[in-house]
Jmol script that loads the backbone (N, CA, C; Angstrom):
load data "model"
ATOM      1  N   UNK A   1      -1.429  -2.210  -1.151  1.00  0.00           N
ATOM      2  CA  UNK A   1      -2.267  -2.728  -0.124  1.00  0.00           C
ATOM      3  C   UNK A   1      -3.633  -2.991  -0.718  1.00  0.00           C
ATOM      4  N   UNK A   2      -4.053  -3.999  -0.362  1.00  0.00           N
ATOM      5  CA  UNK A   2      -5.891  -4.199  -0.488  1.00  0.00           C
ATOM      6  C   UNK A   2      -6.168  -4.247   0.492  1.00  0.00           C
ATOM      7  N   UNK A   3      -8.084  -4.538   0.293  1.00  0.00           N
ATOM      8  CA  UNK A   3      -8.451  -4.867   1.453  1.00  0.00           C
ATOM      9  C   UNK A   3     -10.047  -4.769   1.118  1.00  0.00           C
ATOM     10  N   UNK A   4     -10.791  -5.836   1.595  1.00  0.00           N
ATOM     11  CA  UNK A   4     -12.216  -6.154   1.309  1.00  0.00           C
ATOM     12  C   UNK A   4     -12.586  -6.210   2.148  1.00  0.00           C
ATOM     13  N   UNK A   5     -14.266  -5.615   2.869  1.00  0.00           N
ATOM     14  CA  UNK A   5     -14.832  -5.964   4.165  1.00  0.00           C
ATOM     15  C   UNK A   5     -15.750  -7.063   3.766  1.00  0.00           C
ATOM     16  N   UNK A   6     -16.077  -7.499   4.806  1.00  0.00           N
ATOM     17  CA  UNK A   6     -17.482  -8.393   4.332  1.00  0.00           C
ATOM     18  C   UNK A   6     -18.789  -7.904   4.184  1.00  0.00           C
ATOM     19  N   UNK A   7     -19.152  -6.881   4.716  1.00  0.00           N
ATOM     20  CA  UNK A   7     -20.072  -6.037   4.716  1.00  0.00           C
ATOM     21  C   UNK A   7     -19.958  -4.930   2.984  1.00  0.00           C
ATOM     22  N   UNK A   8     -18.766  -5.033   2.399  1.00  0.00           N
ATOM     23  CA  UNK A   8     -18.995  -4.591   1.044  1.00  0.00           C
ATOM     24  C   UNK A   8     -18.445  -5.040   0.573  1.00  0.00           C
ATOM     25  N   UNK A   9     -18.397  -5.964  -0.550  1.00  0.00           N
ATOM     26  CA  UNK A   9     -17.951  -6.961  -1.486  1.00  0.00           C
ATOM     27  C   UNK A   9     -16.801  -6.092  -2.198  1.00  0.00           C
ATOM     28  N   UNK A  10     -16.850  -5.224  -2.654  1.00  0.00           N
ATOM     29  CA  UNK A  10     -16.079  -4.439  -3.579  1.00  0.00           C
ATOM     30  C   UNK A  10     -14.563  -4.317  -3.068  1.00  0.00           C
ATOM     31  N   UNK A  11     -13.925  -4.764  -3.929  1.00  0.00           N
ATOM     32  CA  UNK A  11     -12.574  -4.807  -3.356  1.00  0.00           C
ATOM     33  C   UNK A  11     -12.279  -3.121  -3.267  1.00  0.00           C
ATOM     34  N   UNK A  12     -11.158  -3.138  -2.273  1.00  0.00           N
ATOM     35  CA  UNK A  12     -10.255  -1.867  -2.418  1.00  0.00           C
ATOM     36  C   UNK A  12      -9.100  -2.271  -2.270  1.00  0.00           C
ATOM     37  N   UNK A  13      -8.345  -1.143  -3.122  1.00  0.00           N
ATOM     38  CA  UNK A  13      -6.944  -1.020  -3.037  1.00  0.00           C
ATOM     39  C   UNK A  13      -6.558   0.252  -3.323  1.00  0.00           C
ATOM     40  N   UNK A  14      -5.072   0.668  -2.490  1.00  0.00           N
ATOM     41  CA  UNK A  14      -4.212   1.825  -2.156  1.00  0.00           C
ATOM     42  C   UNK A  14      -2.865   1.550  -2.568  1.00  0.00           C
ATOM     43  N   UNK A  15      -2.500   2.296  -3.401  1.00  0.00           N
ATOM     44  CA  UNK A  15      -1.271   1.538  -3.694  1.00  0.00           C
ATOM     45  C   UNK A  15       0.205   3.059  -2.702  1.00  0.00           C
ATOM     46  N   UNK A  16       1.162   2.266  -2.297  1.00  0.00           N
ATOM     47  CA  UNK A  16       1.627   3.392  -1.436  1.00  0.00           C
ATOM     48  C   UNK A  16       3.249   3.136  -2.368  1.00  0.00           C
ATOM     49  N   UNK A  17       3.678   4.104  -2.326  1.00  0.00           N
ATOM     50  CA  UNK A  17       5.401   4.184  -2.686  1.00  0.00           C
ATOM     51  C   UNK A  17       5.994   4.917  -1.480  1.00  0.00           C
ATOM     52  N   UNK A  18       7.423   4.455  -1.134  1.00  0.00           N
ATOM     53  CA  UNK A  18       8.299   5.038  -0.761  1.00  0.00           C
ATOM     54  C   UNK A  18       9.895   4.759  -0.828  1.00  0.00           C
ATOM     55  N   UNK A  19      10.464   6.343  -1.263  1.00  0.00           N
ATOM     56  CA  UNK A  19      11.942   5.946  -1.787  1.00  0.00           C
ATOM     57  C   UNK A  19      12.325   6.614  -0.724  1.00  0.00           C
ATOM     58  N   UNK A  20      13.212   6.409   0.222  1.00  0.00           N
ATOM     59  CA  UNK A  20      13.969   6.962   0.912  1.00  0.00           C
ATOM     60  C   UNK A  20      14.910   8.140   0.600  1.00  0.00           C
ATOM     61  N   UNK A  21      15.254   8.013  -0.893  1.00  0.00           N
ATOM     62  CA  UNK A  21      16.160   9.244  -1.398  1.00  0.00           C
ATOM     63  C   UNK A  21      15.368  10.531  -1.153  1.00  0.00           C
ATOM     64  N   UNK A  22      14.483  10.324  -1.841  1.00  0.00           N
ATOM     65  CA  UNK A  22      13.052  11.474  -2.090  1.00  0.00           C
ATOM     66  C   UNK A  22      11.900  12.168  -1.306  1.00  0.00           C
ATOM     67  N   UNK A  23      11.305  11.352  -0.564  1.00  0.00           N
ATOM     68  CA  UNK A  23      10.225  11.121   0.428  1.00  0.00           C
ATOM     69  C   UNK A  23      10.381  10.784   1.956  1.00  0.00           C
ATOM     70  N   UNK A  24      10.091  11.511   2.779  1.00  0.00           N
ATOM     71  CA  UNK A  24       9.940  11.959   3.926  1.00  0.00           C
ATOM     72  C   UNK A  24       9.855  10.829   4.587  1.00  0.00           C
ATOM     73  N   UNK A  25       8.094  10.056   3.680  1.00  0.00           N
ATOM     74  CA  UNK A  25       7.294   8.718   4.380  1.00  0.00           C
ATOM     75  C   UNK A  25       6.740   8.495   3.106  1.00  0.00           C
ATOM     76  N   UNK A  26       5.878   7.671   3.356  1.00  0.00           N
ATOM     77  CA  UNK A  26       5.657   7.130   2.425  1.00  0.00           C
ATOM     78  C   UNK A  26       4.219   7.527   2.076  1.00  0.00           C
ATOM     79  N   UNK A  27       4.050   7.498   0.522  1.00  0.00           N
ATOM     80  CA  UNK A  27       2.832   8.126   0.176  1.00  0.00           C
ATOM     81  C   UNK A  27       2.140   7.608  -0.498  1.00  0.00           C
ATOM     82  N   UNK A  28       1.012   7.698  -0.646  1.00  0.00           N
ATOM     83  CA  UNK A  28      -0.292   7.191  -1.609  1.00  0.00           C
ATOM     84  C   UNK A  28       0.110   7.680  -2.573  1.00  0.00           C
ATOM     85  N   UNK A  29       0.113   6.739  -3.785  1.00  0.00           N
ATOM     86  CA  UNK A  29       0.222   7.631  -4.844  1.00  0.00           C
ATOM     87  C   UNK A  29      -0.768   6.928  -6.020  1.00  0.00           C
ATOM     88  N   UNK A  30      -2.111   5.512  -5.639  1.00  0.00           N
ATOM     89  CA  UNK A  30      -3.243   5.487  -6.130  1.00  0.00           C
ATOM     90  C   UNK A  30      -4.403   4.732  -5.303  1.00  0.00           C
ATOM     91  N   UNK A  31      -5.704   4.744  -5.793  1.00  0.00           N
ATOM     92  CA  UNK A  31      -6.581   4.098  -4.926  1.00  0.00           C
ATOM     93  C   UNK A  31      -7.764   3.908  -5.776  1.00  0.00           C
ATOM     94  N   UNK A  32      -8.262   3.251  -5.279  1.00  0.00           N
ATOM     95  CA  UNK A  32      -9.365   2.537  -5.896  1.00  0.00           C
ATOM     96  C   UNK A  32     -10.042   1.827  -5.510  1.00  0.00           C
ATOM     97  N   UNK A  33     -11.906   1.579  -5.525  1.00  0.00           N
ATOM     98  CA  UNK A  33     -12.357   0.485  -5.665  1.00  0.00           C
ATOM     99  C   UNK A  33     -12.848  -0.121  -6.904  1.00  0.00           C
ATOM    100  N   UNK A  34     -13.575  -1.188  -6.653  1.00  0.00           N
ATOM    101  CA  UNK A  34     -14.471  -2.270  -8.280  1.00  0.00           C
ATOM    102  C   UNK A  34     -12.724  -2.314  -8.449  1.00  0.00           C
ATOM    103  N   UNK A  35     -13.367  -1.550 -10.109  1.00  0.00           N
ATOM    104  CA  UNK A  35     -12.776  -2.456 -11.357  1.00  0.00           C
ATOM    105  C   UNK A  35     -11.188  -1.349 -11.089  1.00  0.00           C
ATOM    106  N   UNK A  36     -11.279  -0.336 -10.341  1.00  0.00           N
ATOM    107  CA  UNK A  36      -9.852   0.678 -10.470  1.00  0.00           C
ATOM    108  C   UNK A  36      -8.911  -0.045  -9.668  1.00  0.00           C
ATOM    109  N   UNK A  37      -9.657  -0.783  -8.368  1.00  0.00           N
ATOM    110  CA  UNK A  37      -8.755  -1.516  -7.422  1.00  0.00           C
ATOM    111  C   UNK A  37      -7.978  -2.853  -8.135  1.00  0.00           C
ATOM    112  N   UNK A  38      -9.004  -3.073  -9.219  1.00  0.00           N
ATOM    113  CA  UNK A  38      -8.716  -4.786  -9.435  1.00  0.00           C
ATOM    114  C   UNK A  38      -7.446  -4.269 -10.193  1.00  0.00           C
ATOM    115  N   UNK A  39      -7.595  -2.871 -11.121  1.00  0.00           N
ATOM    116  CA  UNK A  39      -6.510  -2.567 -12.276  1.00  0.00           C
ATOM    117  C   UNK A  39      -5.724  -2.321 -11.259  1.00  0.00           C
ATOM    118  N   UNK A  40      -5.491  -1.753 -10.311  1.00  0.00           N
ATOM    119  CA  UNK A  40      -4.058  -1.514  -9.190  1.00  0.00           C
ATOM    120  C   UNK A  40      -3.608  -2.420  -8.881  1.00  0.00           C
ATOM    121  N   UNK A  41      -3.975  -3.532  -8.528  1.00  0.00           N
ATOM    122  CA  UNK A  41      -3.882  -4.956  -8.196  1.00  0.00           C
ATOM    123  C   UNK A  41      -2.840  -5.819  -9.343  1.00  0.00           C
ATOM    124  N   UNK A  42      -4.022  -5.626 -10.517  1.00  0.00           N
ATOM    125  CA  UNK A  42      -2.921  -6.080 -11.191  1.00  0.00           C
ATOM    126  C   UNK A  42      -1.955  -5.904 -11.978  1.00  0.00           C
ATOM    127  N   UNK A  43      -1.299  -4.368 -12.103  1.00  0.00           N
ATOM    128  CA  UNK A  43      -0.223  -3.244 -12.338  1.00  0.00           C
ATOM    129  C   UNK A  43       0.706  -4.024 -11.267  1.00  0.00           C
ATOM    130  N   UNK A  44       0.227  -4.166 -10.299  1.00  0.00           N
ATOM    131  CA  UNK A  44       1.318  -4.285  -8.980  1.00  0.00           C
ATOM    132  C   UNK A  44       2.095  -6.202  -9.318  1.00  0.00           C
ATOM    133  N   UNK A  45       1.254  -7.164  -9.457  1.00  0.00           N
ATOM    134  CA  UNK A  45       1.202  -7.923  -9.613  1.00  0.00           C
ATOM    135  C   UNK A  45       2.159  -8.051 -10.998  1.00  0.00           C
ATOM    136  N   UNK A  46       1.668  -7.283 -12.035  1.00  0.00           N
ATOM    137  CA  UNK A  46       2.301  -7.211 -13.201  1.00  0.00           C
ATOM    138  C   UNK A  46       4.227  -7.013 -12.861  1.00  0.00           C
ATOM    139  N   UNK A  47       4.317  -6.249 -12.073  1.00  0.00           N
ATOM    140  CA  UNK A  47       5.304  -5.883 -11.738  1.00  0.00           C
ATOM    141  C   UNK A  47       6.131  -6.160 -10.319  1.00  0.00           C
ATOM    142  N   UNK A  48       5.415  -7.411 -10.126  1.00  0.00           N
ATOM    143  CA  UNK A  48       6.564  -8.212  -8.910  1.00  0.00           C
ATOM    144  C   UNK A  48       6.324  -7.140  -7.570  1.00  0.00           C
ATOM    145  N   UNK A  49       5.524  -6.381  -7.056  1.00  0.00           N
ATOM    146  CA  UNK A  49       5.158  -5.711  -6.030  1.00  0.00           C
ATOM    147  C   UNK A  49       4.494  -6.384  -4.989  1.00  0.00           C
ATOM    148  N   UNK A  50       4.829  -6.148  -3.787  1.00  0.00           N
ATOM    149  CA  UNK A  50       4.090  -6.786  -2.723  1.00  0.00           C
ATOM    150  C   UNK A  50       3.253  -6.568  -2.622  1.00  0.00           C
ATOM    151  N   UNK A  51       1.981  -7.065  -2.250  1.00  0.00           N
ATOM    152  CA  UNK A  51       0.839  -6.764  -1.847  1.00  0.00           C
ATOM    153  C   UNK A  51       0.618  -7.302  -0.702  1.00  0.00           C
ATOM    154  N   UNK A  52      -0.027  -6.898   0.299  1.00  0.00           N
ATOM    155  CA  UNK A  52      -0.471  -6.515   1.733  1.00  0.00           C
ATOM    156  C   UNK A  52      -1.972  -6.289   1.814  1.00  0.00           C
ATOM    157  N   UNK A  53      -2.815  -7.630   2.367  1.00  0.00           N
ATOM    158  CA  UNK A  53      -4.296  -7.571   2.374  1.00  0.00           C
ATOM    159  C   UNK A  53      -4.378  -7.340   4.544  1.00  0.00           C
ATOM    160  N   UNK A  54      -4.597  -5.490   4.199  1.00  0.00           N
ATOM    161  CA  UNK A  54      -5.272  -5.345   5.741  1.00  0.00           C
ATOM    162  C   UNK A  54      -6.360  -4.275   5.318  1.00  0.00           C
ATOM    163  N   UNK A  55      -7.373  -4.938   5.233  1.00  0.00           N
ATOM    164  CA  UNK A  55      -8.762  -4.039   5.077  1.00  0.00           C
ATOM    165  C   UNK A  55      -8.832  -3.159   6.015  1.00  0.00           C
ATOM    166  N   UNK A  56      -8.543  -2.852   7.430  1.00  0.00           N
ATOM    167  CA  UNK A  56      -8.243  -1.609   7.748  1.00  0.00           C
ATOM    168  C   UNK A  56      -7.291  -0.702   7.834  1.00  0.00           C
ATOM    169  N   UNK A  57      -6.380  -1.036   7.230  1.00  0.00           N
ATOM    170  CA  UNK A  57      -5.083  -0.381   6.514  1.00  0.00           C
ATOM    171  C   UNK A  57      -5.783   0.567   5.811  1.00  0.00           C
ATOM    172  N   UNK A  58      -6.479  -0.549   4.936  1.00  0.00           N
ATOM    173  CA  UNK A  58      -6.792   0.186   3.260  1.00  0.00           C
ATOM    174  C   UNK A  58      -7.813   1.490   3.739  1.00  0.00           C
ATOM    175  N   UNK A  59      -8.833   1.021   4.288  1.00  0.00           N
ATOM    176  CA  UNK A  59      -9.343   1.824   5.175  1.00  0.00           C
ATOM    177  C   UNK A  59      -9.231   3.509   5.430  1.00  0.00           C
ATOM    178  N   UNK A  60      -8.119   3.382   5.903  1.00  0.00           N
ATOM    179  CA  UNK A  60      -7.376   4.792   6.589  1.00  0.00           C
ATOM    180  C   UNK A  60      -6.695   5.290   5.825  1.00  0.00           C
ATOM    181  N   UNK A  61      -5.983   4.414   4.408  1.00  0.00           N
ATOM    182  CA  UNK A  61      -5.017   5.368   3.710  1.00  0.00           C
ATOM    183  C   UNK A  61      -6.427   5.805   1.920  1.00  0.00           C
ATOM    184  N   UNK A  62      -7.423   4.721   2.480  1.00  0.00           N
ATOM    185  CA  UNK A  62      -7.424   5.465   1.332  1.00  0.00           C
ATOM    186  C   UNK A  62      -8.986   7.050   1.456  1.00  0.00           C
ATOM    187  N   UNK A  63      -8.630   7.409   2.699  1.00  0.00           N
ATOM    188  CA  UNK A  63      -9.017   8.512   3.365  1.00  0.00           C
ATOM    189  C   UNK A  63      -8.202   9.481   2.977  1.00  0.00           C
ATOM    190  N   UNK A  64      -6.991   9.294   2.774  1.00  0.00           N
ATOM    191  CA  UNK A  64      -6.003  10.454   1.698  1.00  0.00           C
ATOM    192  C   UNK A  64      -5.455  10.559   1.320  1.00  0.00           C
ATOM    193  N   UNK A  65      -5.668  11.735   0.264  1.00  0.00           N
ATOM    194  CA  UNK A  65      -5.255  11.952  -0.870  1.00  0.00           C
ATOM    195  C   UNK A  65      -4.258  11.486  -1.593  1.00  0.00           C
ATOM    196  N   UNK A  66      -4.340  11.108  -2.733  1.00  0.00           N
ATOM    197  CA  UNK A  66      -3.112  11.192  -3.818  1.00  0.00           C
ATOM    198  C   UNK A  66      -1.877  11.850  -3.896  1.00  0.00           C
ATOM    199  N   UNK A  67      -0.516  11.431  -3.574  1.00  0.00           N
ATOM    200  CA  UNK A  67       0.135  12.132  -3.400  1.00  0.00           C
ATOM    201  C   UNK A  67       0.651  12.742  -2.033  1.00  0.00           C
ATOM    202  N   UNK A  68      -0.120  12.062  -1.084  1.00  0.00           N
ATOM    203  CA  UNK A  68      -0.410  12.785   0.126  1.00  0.00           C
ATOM    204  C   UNK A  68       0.473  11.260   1.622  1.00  0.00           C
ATOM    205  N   UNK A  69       1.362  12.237   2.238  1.00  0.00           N
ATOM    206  CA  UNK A  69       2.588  11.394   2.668  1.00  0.00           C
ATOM    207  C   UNK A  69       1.188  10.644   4.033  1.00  0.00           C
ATOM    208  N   UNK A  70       1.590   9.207   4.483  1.00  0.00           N
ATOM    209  CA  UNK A  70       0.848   9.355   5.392  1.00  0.00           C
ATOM    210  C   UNK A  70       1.180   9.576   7.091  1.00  0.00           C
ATOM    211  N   UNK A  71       0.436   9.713   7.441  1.00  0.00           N
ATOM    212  CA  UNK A  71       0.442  10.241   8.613  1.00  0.00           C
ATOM    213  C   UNK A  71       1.359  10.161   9.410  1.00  0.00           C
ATOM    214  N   UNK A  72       1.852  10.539  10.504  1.00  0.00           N
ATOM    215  CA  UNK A  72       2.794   9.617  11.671  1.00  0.00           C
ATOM    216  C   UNK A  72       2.301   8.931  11.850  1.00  0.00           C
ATOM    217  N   UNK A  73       1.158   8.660  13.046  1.00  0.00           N
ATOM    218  CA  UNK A  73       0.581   7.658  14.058  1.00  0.00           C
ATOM    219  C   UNK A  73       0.731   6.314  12.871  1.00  0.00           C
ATOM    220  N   UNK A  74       1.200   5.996  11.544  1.00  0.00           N
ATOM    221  CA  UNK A  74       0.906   4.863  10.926  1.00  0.00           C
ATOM    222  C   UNK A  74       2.289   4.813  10.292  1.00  0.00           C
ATOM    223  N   UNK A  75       3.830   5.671  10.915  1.00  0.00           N
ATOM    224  CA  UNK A  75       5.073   5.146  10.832  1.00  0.00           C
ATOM    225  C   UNK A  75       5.526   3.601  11.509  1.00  0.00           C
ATOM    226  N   UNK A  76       4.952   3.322  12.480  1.00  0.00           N
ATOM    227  CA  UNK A  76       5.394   2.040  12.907  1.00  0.00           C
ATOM    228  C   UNK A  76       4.477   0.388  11.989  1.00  0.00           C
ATOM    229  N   UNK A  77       3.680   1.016  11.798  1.00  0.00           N
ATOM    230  CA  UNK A  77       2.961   0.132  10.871  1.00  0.00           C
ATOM    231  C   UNK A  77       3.917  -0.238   9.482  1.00  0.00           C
ATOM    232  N   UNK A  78       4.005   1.270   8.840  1.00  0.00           N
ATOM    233  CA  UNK A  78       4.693   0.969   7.950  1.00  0.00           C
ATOM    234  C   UNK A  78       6.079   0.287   8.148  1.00  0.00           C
ATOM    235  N   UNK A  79       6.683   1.003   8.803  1.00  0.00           N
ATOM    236  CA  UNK A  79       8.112   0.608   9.595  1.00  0.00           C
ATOM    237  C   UNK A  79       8.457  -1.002   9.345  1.00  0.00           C
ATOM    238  N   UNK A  80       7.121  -1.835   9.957  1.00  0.00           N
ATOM    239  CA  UNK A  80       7.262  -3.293   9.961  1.00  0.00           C
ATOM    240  C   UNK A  80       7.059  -3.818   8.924  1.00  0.00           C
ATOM    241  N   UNK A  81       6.106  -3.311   7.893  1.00  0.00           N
ATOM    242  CA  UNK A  81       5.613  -3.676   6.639  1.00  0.00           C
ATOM    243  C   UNK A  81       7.185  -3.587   5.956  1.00  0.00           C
ATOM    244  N   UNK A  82       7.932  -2.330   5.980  1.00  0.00           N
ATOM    245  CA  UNK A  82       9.025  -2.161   5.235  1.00  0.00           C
ATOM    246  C   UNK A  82      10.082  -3.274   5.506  1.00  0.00           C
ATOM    247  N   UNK A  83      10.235  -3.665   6.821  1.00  0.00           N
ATOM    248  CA  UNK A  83      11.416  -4.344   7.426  1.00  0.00           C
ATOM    249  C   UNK A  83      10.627  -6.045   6.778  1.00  0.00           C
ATOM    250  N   UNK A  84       9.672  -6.185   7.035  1.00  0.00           N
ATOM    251  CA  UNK A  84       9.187  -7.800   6.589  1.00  0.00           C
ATOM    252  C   UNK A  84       9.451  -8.035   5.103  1.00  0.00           C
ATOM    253  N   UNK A  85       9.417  -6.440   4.159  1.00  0.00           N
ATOM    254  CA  UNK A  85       9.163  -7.248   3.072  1.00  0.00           C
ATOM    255  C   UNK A  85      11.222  -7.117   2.372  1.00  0.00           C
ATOM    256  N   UNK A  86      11.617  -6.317   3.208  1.00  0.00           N
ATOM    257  CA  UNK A  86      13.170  -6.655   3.304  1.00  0.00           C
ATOM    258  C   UNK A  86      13.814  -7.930   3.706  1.00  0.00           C
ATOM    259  N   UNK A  87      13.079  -8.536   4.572  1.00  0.00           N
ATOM    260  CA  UNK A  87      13.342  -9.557   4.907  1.00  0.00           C
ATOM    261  C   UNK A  87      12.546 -10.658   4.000  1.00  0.00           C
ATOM    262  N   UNK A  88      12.012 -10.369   3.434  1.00  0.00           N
ATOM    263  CA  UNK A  88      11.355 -11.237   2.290  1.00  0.00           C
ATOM    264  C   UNK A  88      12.315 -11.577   1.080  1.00  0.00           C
ATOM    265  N   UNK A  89      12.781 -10.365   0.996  1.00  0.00           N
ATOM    266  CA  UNK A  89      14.076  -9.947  -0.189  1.00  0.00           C
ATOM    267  C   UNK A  89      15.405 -10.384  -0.147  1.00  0.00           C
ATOM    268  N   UNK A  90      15.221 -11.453   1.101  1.00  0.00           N
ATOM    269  CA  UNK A  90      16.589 -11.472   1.503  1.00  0.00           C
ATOM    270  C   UNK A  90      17.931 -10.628   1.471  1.00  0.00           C
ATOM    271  N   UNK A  91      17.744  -9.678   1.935  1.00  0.00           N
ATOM    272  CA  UNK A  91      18.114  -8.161   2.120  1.00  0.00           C
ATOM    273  C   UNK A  91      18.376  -7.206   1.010  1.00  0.00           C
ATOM    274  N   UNK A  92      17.830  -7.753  -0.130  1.00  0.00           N
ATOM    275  CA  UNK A  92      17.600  -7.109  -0.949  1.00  0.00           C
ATOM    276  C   UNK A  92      16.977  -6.064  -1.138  1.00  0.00           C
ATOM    277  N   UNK A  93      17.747  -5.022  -2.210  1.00  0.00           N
ATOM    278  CA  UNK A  93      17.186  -3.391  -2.022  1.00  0.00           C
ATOM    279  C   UNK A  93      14.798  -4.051  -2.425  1.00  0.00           C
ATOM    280  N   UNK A  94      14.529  -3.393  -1.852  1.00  0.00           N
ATOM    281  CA  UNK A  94      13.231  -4.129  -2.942  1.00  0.00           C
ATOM    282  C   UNK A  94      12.370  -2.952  -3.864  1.00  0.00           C
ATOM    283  N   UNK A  95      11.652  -2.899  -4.347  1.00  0.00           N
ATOM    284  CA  UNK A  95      11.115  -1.618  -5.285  1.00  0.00           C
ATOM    285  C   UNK A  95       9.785  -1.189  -4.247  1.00  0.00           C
TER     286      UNK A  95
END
end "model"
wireframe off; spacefill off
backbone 0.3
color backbone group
């Protein structure tokens, strides 16, 4: 996920994983702004990953921690994010 306000130029980005084998929900597992966001950005990019620009997404997850599953109240968010980018995949497993 990214996400830039207009009120601060500095990009951010959160990068989230979730495997269903392993993980509960899905978790932060980096974040960043400047130059750490741009390197998350383009790790993700490097590697065929979706990216998702909702500056108040980014917002709220990157309020916590590393490693750290997120919340309920932001299962249905994810929920749709997961199902769109399945459907992106043409039902393909996606990473």
């Amino acid at each position: 996920m990214i996400g830039m306000r207009e009120k601060d130029s500095q990009k951010r980005a959160v990068a989230v994983r979730y495997d269903p084998e392993s993980d509960n929900a899905p978790k932060v597992i980096a974040k960043g702004r400047g130059r750490i966001a741009e390197k998350i950005i383009e790790l993700a990019v490097n590697h065929g990953l979706y990216i998702h620009n909702d500056p108040d997404l980014v917002e709220v997850l990157s309020q916590l921690d590393l490693n750290q599953q997120i919340p309920p109240d932001l299962y249905v968010v994810f929920a749709e994010l997961l199902s769109f980018i399945y459907s992106l995949n043409n039902g393909e497993k996606f990473r």
